[in-house]
C-alpha atoms as an extended CHARMM CRD file, in Angstrom:
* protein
*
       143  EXT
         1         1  UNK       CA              0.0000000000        0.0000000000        0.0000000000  PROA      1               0.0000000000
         2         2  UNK       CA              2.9110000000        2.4430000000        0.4440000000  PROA      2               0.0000000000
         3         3  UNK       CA              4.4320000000        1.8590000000       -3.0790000000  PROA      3               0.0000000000
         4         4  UNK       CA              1.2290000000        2.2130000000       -4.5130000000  PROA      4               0.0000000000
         5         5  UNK       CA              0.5950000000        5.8960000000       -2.4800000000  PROA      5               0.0000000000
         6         6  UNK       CA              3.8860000000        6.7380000000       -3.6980000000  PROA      6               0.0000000000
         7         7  UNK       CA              3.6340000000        6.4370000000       -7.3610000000  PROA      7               0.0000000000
         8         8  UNK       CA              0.7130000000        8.1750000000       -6.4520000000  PROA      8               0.0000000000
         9         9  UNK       CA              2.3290000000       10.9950000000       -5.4760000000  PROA      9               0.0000000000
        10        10  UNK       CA              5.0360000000       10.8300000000       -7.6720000000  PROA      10              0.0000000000
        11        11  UNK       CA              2.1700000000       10.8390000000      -10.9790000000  PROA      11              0.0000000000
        12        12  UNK       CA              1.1240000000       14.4380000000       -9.7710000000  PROA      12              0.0000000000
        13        13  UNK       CA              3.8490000000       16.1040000000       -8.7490000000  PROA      13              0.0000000000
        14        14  UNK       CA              4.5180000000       15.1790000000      -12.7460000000  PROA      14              0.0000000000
        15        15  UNK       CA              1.1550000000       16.7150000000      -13.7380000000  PROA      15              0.0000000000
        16        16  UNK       CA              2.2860000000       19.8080000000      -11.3250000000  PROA      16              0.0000000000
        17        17  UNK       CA              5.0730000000       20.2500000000      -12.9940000000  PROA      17              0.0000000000
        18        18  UNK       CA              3.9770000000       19.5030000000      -16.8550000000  PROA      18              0.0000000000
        19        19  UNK       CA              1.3730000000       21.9570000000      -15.9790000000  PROA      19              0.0000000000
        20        20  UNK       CA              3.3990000000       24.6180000000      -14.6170000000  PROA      20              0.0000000000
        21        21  UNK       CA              6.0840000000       24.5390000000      -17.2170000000  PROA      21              0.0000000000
        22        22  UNK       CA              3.2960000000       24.4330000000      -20.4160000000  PROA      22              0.0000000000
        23        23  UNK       CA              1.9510000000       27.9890000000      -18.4240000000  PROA      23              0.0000000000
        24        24  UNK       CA              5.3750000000       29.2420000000      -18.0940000000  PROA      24              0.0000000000
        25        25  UNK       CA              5.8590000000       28.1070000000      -22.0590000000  PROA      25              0.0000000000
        26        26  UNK       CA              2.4490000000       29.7470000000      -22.7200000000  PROA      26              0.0000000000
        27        27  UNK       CA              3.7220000000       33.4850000000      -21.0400000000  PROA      27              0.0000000000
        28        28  UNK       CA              6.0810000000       33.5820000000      -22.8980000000  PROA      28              0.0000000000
        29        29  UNK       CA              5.0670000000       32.7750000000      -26.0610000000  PROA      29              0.0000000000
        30        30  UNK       CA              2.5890000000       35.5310000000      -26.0300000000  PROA      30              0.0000000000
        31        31  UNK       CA              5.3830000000       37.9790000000      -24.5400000000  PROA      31              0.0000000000
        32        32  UNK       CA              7.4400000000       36.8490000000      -27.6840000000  PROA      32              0.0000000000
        33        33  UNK       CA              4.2390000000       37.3470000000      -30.2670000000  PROA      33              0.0000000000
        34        34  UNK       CA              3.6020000000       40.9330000000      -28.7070000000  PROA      34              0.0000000000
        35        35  UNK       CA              6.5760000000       41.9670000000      -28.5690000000  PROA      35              0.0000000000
        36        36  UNK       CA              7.5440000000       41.1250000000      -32.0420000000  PROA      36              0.0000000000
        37        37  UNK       CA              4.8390000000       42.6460000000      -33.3170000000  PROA      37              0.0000000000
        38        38  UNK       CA              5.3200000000       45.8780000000      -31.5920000000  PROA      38              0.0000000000
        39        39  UNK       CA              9.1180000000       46.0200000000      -33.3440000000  PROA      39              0.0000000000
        40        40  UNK       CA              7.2030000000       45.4480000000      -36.7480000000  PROA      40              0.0000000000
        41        41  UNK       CA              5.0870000000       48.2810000000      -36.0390000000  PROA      41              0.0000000000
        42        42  UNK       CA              8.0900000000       51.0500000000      -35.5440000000  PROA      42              0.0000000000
        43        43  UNK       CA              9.5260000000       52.1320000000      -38.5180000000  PROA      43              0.0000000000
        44        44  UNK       CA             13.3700000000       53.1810000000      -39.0230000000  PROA      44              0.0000000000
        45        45  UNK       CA             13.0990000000       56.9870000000      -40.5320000000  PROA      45              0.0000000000
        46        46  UNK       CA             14.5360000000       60.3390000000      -39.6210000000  PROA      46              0.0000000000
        47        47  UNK       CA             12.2720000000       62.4560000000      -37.9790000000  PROA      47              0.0000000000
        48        48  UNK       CA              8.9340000000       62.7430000000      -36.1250000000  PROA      48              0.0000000000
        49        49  UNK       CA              6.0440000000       60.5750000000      -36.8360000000  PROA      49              0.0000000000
        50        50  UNK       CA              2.3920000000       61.9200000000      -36.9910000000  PROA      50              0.0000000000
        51        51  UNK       CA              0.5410000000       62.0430000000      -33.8320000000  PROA      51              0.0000000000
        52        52  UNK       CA             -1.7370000000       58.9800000000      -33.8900000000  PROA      52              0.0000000000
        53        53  UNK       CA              1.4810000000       56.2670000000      -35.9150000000  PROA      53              0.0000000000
        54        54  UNK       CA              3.6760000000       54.5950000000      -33.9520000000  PROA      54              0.0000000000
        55        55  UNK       CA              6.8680000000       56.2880000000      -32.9390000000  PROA      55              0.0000000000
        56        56  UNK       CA              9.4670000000       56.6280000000      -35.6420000000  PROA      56              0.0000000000
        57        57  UNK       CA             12.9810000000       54.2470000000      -34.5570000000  PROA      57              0.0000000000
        58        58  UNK       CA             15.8750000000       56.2020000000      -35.5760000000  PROA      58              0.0000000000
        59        59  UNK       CA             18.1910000000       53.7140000000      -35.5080000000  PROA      59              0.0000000000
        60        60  UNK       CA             18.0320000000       50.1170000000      -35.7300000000  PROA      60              0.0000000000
        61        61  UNK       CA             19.3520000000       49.8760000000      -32.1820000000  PROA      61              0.0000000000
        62        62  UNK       CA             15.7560000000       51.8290000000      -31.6190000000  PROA      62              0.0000000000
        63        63  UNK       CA             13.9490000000       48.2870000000      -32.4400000000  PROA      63              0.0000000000
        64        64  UNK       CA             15.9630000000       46.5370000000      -29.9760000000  PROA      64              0.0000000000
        65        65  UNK       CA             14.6120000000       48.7740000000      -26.5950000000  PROA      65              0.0000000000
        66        66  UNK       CA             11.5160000000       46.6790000000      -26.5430000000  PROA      66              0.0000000000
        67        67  UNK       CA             12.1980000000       43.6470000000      -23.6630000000  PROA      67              0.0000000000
        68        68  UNK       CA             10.1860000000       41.6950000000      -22.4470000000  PROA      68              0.0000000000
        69        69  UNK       CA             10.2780000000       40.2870000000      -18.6960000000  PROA      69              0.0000000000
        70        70  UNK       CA              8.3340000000       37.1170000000      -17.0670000000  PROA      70              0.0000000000
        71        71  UNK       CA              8.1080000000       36.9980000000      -13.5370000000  PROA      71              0.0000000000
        72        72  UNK       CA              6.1640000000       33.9700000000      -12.1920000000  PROA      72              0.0000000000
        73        73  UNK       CA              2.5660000000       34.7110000000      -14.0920000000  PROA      73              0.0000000000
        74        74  UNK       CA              3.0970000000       38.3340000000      -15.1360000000  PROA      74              0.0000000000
        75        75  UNK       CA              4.5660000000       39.4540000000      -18.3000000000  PROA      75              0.0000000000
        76        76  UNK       CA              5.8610000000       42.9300000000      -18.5930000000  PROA      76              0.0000000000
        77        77  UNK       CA              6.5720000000       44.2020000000      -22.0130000000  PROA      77              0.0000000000
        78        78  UNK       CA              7.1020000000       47.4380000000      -23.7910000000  PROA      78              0.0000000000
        79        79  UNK       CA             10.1280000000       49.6040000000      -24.3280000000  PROA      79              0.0000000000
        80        80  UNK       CA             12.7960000000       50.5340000000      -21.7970000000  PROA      80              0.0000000000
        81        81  UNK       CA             13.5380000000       53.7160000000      -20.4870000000  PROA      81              0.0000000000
        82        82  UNK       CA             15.1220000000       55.5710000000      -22.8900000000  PROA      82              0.0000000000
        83        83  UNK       CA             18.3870000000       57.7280000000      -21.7280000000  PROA      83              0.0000000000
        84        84  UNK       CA             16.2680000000       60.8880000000      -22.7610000000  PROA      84              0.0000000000
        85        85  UNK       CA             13.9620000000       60.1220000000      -20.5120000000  PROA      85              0.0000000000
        86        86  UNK       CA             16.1320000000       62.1860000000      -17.6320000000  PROA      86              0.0000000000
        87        87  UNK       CA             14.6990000000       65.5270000000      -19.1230000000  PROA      87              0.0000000000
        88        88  UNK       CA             11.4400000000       64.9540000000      -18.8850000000  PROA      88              0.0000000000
        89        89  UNK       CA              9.0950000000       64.8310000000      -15.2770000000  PROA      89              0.0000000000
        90        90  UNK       CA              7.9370000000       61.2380000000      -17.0560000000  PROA      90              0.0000000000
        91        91  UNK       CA              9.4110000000       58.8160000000      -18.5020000000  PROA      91              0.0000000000
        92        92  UNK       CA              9.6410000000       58.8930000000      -22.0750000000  PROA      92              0.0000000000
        93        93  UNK       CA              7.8530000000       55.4920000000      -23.3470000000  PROA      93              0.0000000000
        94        94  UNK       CA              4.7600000000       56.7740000000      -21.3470000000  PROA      94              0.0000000000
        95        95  UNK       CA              4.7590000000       60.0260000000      -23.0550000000  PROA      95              0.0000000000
        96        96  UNK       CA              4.3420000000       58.7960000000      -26.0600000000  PROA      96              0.0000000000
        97        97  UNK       CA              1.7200000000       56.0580000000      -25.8050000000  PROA      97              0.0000000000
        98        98  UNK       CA             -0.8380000000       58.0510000000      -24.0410000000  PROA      98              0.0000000000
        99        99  UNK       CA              0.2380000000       61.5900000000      -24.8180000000  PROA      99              0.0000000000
       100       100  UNK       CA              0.7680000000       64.4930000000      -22.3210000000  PROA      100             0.0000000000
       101       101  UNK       CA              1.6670000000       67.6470000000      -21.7640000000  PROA      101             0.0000000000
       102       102  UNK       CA              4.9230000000       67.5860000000      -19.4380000000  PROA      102             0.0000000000
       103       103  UNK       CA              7.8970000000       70.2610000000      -18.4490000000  PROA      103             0.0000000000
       104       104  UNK       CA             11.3150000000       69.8060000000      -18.8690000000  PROA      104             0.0000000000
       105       105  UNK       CA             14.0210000000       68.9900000000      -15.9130000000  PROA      105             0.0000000000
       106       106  UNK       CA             17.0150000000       71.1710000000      -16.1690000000  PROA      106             0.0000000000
       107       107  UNK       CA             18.7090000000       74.6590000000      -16.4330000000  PROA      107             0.0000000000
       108       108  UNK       CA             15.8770000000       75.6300000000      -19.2490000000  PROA      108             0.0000000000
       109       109  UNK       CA             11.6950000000       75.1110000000      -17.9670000000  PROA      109             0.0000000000
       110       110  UNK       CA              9.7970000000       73.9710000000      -20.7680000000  PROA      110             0.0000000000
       111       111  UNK       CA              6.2400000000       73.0070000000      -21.0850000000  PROA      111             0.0000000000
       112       112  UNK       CA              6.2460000000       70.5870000000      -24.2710000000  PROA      112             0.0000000000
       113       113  UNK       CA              2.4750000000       68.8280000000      -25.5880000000  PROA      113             0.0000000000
       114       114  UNK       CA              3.2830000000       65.4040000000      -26.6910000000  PROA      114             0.0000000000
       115       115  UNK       CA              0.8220000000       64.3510000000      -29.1210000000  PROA      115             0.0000000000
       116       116  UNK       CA             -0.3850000000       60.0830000000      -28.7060000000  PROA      116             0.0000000000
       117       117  UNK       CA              1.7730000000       58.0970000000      -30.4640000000  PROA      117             0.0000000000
       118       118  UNK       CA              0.4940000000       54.3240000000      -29.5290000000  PROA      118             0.0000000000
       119       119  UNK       CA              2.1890000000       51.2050000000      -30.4990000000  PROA      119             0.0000000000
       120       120  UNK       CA              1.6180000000       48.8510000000      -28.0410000000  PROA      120             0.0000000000
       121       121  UNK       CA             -2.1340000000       49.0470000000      -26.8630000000  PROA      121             0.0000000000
       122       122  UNK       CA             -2.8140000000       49.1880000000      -30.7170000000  PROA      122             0.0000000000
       123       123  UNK       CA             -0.3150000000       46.0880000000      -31.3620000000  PROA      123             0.0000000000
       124       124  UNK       CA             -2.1120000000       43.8430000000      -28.9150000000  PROA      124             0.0000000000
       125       125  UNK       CA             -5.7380000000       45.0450000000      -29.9290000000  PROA      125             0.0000000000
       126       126  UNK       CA             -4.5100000000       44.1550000000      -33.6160000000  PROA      126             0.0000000000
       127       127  UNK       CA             -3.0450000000       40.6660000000      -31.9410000000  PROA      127             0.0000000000
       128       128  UNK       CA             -6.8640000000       39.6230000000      -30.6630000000  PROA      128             0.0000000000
       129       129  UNK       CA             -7.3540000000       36.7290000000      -33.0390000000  PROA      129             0.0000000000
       130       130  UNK       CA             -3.8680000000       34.9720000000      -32.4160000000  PROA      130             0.0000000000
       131       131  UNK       CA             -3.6670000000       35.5410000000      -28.7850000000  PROA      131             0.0000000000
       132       132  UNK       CA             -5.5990000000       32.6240000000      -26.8160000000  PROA      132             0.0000000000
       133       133  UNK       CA             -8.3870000000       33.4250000000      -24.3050000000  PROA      133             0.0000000000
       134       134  UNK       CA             -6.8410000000       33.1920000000      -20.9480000000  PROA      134             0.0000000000
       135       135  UNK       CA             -4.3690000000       36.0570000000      -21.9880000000  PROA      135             0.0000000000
       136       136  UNK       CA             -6.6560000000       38.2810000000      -24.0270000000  PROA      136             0.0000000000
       137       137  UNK       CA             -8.7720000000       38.2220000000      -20.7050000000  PROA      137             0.0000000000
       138       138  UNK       CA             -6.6040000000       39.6520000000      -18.5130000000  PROA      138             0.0000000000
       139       139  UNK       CA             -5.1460000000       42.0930000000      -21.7320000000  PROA      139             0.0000000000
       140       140  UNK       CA             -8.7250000000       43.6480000000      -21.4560000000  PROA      140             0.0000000000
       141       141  UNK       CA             -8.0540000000       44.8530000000      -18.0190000000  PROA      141             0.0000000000
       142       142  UNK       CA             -4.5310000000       46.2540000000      -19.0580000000  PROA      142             0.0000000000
       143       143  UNK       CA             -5.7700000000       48.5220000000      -21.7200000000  PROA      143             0.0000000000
């Protein structure tokens, strides 16, 4: 009877595990798929981009400042902080997906209105399709 409780035992701490890795697997995955996406959406040209596009990438290093990060079940994605972000009272990702009027930190006070520029609320409402239920739930409350 004790060999018998013991595969027991044994069987689902398998399942636990099998489980927990195909979640971990899962996160990830959609990370990956949104965060590709939002690198397809920037485009590499000089300048400005219209207020409603995504943010033009100036460089091709530009491309690379969107990370993702999985920490147990949360995924955090979306673009580092840039190093320009010091002159600003916000930083500078956040200025441009929602917009903002902000002042400048420094020897010169400026008030500058940032126009919306989104790219990633609009990349994962464009994602809705390929992105399976459980996620897309809990997207819904992010945006």
């Amino acid at each position: 009877m004790i060999t018998y409780s013991a595969r027991t035992v044994t069987f689902f701490k398998q399942l636990r595990v099998r489980k927990d890795r195909g979640k971990r697997d899962a996160i990830y995955g959609v990370a990956a798929l949104i965060r590709r996406s939002a690198i397809n959406r920037l485009k590499v040209r000089p300048g400005a981009s219209t207020p409603g596009a995504a943010p033009h990438a100036h460089t091709l290093a530009g491309l690379r400042v969107i990370q993702f990060n999985v920490s147990g079940n949360t995924a955090i994605i979306g673009p580092i902080k840039f190093s320009s972000s010091r002159q600003y009272n916000e930083p500078l990702p956040s200025i441009h997906e929602f917009g903002k009027t902000v002042f400048t930190l420094g020897r010169i006070f400026k008030i500058v209105n940032f126009k919306a520029r989104p790219y990633m609320s609009t990349t994962i409402k464009s994602l809705k399709g390929r992105i399976p239920k459980e996620f897309s739930l809990q997207l819904g409350k992010v945006l």
